[in-house]
C-alpha positions in Angstrom: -99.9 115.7 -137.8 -97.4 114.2 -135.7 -98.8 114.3 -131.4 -97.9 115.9 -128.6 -95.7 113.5 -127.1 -93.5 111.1 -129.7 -93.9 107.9 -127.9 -94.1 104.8 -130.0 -97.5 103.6 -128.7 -98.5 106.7 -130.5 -97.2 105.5 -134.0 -99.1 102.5 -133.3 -102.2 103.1 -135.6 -99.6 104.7 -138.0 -99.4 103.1 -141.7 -97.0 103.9 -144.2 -97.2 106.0 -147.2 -96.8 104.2 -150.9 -94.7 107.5 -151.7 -90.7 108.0 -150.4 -91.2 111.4 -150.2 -94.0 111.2 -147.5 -92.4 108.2 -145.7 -89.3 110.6 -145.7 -91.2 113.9 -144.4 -92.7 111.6 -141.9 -89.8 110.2 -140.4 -87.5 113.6 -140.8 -90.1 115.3 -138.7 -90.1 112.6 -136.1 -86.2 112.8 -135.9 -85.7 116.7 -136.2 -84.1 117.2 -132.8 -82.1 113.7 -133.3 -78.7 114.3 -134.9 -77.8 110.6 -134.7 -80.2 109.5 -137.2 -78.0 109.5 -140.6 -80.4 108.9 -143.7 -78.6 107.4 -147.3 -81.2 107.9 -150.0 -79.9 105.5 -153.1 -81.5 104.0 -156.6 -81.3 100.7 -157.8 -80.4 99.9 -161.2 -82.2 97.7 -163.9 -84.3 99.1 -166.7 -87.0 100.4 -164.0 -84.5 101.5 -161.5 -86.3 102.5 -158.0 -85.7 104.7 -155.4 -85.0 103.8 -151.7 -84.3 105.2 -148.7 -81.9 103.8 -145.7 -82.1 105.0 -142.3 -79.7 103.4 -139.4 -78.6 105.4 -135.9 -75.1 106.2 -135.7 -73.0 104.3 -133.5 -75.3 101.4 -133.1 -75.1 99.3 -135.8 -72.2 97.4 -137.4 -71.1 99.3 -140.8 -69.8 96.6 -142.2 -72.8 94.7 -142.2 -74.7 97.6 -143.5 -72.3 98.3 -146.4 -71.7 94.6 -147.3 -75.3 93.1 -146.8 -77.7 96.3 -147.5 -76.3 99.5 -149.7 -74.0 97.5 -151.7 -76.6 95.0 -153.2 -79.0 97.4 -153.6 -77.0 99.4 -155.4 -75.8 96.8 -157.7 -79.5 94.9 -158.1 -81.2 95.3 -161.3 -85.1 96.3 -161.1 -87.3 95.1 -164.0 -90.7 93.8 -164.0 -91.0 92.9 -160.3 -94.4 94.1 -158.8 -93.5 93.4 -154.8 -90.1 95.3 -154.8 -90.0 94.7 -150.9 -90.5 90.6 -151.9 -88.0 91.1 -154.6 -85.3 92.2 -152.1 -85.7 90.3 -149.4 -86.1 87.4 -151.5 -83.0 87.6 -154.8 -80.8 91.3 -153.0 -80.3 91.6 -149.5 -77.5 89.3 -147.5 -78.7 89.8 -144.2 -79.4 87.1 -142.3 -82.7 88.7 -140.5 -85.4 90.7 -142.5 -88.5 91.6 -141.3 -91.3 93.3 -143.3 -94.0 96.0 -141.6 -96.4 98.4 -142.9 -97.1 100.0 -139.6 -94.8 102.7 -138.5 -94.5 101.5 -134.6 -92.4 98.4 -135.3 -89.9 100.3 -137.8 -89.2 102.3 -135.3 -89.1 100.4 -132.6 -85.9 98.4 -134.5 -84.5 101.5 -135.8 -83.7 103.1 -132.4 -82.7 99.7 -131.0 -79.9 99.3 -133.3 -81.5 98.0 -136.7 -81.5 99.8 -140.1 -84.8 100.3 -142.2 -85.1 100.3 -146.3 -87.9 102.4 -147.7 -89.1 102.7 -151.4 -91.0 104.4 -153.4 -93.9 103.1 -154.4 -94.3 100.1 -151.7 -96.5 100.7 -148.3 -94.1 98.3 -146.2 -90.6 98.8 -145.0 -88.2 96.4 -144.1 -86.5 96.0 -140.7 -82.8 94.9 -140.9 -80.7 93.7 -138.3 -77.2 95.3 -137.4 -77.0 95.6 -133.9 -73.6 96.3 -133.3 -73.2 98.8 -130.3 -70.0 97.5 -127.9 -70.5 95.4 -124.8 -68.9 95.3 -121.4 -68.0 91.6 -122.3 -68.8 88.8 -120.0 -67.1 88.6 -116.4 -67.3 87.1 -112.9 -69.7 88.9 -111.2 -68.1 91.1 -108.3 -70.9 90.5 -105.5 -71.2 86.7 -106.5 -67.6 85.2 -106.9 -67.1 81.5 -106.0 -64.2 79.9 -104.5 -64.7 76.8 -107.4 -67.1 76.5 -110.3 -68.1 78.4 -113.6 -66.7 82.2 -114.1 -69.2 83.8 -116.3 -71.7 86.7 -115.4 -74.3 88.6 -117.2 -74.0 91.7 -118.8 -76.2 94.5 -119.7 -77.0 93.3 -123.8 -80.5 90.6 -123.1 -79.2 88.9 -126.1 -76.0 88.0 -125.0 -77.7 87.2 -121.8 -80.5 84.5 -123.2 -77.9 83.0 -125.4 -75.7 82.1 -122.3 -78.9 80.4 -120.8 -79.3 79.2 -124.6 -76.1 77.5 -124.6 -76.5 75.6 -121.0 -79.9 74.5 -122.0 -80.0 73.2 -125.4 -83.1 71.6 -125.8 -86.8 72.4 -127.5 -88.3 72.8 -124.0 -86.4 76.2 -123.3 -89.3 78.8 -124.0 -88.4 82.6 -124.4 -91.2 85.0 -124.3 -90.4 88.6 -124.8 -92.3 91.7 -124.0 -91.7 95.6 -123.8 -92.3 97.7 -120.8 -91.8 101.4 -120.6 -93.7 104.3 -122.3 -90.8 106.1 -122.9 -87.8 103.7 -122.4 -89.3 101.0 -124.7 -87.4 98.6 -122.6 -86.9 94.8 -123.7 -88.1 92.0 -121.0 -87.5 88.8 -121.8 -89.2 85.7 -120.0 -87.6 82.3 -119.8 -88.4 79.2 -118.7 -89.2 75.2 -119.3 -91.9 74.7 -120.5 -92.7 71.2 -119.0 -91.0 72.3 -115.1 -91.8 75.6 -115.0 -94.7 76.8 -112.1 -97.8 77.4 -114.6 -99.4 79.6 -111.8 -96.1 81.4 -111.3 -96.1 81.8 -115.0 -99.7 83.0 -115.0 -99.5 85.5 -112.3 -96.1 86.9 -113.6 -97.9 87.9 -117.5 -101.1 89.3 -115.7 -98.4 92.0 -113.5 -96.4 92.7 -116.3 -98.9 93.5 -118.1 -100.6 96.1 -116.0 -97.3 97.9 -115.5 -97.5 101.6 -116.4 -94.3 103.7 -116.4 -92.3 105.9 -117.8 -89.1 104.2 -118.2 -87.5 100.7 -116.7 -83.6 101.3 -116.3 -83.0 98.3 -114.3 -84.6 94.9 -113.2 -85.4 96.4 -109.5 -88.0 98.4 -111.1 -89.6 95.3 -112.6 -89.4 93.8 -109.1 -91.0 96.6 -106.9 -93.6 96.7 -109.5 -94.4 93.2 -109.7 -93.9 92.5 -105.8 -96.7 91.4 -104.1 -95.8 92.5 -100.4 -93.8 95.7 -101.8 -93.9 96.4 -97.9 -92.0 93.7 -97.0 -88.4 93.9 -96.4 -88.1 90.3 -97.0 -87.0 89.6 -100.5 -89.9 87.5 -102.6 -88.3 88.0 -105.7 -85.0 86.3 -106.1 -81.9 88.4 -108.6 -78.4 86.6 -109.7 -75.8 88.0 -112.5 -74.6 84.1 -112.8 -75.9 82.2 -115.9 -75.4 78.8 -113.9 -77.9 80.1 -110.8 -80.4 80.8 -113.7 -80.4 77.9 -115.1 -80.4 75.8 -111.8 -83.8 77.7 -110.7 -85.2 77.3 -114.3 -84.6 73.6 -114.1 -86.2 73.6 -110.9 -89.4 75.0 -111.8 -89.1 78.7 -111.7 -88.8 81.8 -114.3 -86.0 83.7 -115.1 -86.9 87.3 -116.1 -84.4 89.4 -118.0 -84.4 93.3 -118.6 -82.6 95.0 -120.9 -79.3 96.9 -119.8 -78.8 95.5 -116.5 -76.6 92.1 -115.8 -79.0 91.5 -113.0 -81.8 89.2 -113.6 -84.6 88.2 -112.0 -85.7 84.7 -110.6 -89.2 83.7 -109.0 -90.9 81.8 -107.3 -88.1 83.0 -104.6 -88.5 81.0 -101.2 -87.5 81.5 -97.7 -84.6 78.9 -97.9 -82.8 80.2 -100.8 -81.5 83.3 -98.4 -79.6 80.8 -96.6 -78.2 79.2 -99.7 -74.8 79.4 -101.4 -73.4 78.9 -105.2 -70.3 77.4 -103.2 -72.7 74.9 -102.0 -73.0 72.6 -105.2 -69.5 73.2 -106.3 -68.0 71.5 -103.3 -68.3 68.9 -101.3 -71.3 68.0 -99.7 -70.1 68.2 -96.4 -68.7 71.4 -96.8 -71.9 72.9 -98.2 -74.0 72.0 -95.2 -71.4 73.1 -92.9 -71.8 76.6 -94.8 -75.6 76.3 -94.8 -75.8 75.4 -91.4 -73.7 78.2 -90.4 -75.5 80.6 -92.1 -78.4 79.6 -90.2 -77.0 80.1 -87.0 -75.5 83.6 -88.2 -78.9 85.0 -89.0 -80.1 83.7 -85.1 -77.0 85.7 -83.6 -77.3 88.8 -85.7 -80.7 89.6 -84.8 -81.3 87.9 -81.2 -77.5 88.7 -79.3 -77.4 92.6 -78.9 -81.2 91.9 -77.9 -80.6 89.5 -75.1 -77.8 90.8 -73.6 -79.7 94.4 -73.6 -82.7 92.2 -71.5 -80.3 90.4 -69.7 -78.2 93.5 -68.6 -81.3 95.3 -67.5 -84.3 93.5 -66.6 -82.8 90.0 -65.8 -79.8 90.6 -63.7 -80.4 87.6 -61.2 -79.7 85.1 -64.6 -76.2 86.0 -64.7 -73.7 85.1 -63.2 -71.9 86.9 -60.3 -68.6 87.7 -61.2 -69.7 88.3 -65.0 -72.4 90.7 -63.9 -69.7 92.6 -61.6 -67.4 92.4 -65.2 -70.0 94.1 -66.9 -70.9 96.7 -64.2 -66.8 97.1 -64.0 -66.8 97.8 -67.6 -69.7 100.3 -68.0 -68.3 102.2 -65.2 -68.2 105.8 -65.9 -69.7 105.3 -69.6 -72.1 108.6 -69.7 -75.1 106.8 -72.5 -77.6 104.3 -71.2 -77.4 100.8 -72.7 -80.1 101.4 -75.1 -78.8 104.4 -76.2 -74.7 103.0 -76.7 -76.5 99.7 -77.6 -78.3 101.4 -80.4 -75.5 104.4 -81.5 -72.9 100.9 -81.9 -75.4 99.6 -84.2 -75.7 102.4 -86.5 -71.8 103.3 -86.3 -71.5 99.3 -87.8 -74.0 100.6 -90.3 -72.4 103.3 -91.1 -68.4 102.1 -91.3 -70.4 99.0 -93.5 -72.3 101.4 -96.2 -69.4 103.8 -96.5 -67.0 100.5 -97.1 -69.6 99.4 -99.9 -69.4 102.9 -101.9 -65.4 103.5 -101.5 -62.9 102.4 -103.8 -62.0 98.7 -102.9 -58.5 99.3 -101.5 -59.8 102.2 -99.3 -62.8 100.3 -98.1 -61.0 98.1 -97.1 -58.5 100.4 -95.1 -61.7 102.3 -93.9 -63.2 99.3 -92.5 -60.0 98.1 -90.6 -59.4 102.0 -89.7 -63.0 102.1 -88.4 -63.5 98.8 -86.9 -59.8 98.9 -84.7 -58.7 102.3 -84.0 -62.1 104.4 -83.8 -63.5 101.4 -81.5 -60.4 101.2 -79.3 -60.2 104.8 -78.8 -64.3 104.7 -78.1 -64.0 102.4 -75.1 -60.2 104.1 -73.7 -62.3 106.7 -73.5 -65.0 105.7 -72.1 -67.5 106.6 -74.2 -68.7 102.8 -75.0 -68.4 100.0 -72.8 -66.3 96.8 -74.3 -69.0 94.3 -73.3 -71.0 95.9 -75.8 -68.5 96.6 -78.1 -68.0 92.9 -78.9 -71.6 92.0 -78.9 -72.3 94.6 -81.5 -69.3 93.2 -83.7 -70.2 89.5 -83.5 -73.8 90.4 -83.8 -72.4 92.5 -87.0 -69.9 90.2 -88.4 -72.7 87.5 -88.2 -75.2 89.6 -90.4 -72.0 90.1 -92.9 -72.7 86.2 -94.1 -76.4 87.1 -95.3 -75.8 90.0 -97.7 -79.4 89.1 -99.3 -80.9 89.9 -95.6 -79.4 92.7 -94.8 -82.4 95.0 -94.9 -84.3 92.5 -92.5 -81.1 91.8 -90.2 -80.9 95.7 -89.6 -84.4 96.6 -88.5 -85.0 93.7 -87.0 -82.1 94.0 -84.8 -83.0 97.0 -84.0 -86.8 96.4 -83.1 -85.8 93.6 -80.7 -83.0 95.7 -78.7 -86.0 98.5 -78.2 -88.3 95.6 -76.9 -85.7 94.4 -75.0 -84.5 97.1 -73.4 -88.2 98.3 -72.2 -89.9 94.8 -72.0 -87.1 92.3 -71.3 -86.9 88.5 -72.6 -90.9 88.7 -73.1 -90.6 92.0 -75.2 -87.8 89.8 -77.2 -90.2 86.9 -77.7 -92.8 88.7 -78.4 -90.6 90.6 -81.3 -89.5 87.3 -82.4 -93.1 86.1 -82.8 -94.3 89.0 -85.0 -91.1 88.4 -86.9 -92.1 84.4 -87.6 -95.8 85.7 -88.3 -94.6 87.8 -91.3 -92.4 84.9 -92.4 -95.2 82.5 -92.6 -98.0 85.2 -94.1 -95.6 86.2 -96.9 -95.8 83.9 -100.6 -94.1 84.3 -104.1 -96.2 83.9 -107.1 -98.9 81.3 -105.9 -96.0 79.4 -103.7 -95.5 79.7 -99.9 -92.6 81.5 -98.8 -91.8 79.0 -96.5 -92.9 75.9 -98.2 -89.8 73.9 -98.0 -89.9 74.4 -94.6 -93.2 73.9 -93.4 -94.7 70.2 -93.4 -91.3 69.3 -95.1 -90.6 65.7 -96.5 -87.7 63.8 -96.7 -86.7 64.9 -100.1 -86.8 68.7 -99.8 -84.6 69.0 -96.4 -82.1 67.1 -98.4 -81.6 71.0 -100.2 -82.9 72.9 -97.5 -81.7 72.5 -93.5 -78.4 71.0 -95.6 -76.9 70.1 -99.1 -77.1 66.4 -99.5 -75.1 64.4 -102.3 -76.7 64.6 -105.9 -77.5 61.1 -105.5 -80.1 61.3 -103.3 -81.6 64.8 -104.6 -84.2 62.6 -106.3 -86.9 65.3 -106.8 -87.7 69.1 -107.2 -88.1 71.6 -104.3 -91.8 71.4 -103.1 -94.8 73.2 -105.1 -92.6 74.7 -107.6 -93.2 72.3 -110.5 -95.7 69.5 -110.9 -92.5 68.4 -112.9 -91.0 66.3 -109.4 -88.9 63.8 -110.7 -84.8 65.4 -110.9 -83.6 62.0 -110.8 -84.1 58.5 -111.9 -83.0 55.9 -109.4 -82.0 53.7 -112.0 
């Protein structure tokens, strides 16, 4: 009596049948609404010939492979006087390169609909598990939202496989562990754990099982879902849970100390412990000069400063602190808001989310109409605002550097927004104090917040030489003599010999 709901974790307690015929009713009524499942029912030769039974889904495995390697043999072996018919093929019939034996019904079909093919036959209570994935790929390419100027080209894409063997390939050694999982009641969905064994953060490690283990949902389409689930300030909209679709960012957090976590059928992976610093840092960095990367870094830096604290300060300084400005650019300002109908919170505030807005629509467009949208948007709409004298210019530019600014973080987007917006409300009712006092809570959060066991802001707080050398800036690999701080008790990067 098949259940309610056919979910594999209900086949779990589920044993084969020593009969085909029962094996065969089993599985039939498990499938009956499933048109893809395509059954061959064959019989060996020899003097004791013996019926089997093949099952495979259509369109996900490679026919050659199940032709050459499975049916063809089978139909060809001779049966005598073997007792173990399953040990007989696996052993002296089948060419397949990976066989796997069960007796429990979960695992069979847990392969089967994942691209394998399982052999019945009569009169055995185990099946065996074939592989012959062979469902198409995207194939691997550079990554849209993470392209670099110089260094490698490749990028995930959404078979886990392919995925661990590009990590396989860049880290050939016995250390590499891969620990895989499934997650989803319904979905099934493959998660795959990487990681060195003698770098990786053991209380990182620790904490990551125990979450994964307690998650209880229907289905996990993409890695996000792993992430909110696993998050431990899911409030936050600080990211503590770092994602790349770059093999070589993978690899450089798993040879600093951290995991990598993989889901299956998404090019987006997960990496963690995930620090503070690592929003300010670049792939670009390490695949130029070392100059040239702290320039960027320290840039980026003074970008995330602008975007949140100019519209803010201007607001406070436009309204409650007057007498700080200087005379002819206060009467500038006045000049320019002349005849503008909107207060300076409200035009402040409506420029903000018109950015937004131009921004997200640019995102979802067609590249070569984003683009035109954005230039469209950003000249003629804004011109034609302050002609008419609807918006003031003063403001006008302070919302675009304060926006252009925010465009060099993409991975703090969510925190540049609101917290833009908090301070220019502060601002405008409180002045400077109100902005200090925003800017406070805002550094409060930051320091309360940690990722798997480690401090958010670790490598900035109480730092040593050696971790501002990748932190503040992007020192020569010469002198990176050691791995960022509390991610592995693993420090040594670098010999100075």
């Amino acid at each position: 009596m098949l259940k309610t709901e056919k979910l594999l974790e209900n086949f779990e307690n589920t044993l084969l049948k020593s009969t085909l015929s029962e094996n065969l009713t089993l599985i039939k009524e498990i499938f009956k609404k499933d048109d893809i499942l395509r059954i061959r029912e064959i019989e060996t030769g020899g003097a004791h010939p013996i019926r089997a039974a093949v099952f495979f889904m259509d369109s996900m495995i490679n026919t050659l492979v199940l032709n050459e390697s499975i049916i063809k043999p089978l139909l060809l072996c001779k049966c005598d006087s073997e007792k173990n018919i399953t040990d007989f093929v696996t052993r002296r019939v089948l060419f397949a390169a990976e066989i796997k034996k069960h007796n429990a019904l979960a695992p069979l079909l847990r392969n089967l609909l994942y691209g394998d093919t399982i052999v019945l036959f009569d009169g055995s209570n185990e099946g065996l598990s074939i592989n012959t994935k062979g469902w198409r790929t995207r194939g691997i390419s550079e990554p849209e939202n993470e392209r670099v100027l110089q260094g490698p080209r490749e990028g995930f894409e959404e078979a886990v496989m392919l995925n661990v063997a590009l990590l396989r390939r860049r880290l050939p050694t016995p250390d590499f562990c891969v620990e895989t999982l499934t997650v989803g009641r319904r979905t099934d969905t493959g998660v795959f754990i990487c990681y060195l064994d003698s770098v990786v953060n053991k209380g990182a490690l620790c904490a990551l099982k125990q979450r994964l283990k307690q998650i209880n949902i229907d289905g996990v389409l993409d890695s996000n879902y792993i992430n909110e689930l696993i998050n431990e300030h899911p409030n936050s909209l600080l990211k503590t849970v770092g994602s790349t679709e770059r093999p070589d960012v993978a690899v450089a957090r798993i040879l600093e100390g951290r995991i990598v976590v993989m889901v299956d059928g998404t090019p987006v992976v997960l990496t963690l412990p995930y620090l503070f610093s690592e929003n300010f840092q670049a792939d670009d960095d390490y695949y130029t000069n070392h100059f040239l990367g702290t320039l960027g870094r320290l840039l980026r830096y003074l970008c995330f400063i602008l975007a949140i604290s100019v519209p803010a300060v201007f607001l406070s300084l436009i309204t409650h602190h007057t007498d700080l400005l200087p005379t002819s650019f206060l009467i500038s300002i006045c000049s320019a808001r002349n005849s503008v109908p909107l207060s300076s919170l409200v035009e402040c505030v409506l420029l903000i989310l018109i950015f937004e807005i131009l921004k997200e629509t640019g995102l979802r467009m067609p590249q070569g109409v984003g683009h035109a949208l954005s230039i469209v948007g950003g000249l003629v709409v804004g011109q034609a605002a302050v002609e008419a004298r609807i918006v003031s210019a003063p403001m006008l530019i302070i919302i675009a550097l304060s926006g252009i600014a925010g465009l060099m973080l993409p991975r703090l987007r969510g925190v540049i927004f609101f917290s833009r917006l908090g301070l220019v409300i502060l601002s405008h009712y409180l002045g400077l104090l109100g902005f200090f006092a925003g800017i406070a809570a805002l550094l409060i959060h930051i320091l309360s917040l940690s990722s798997f066991t480690v401090d958010y802001t670790s490598s900035i707080i109480n730092p040593t030489l050696q971790s501002l050398k990748d932190t503040l800036i992007r020192t020569s690999w010469r002198n990176m003599l050691t791995r960022p701080v509390k991610l592995s008790k693993n420090k040594i990067r670098k010999s100075e010999k």
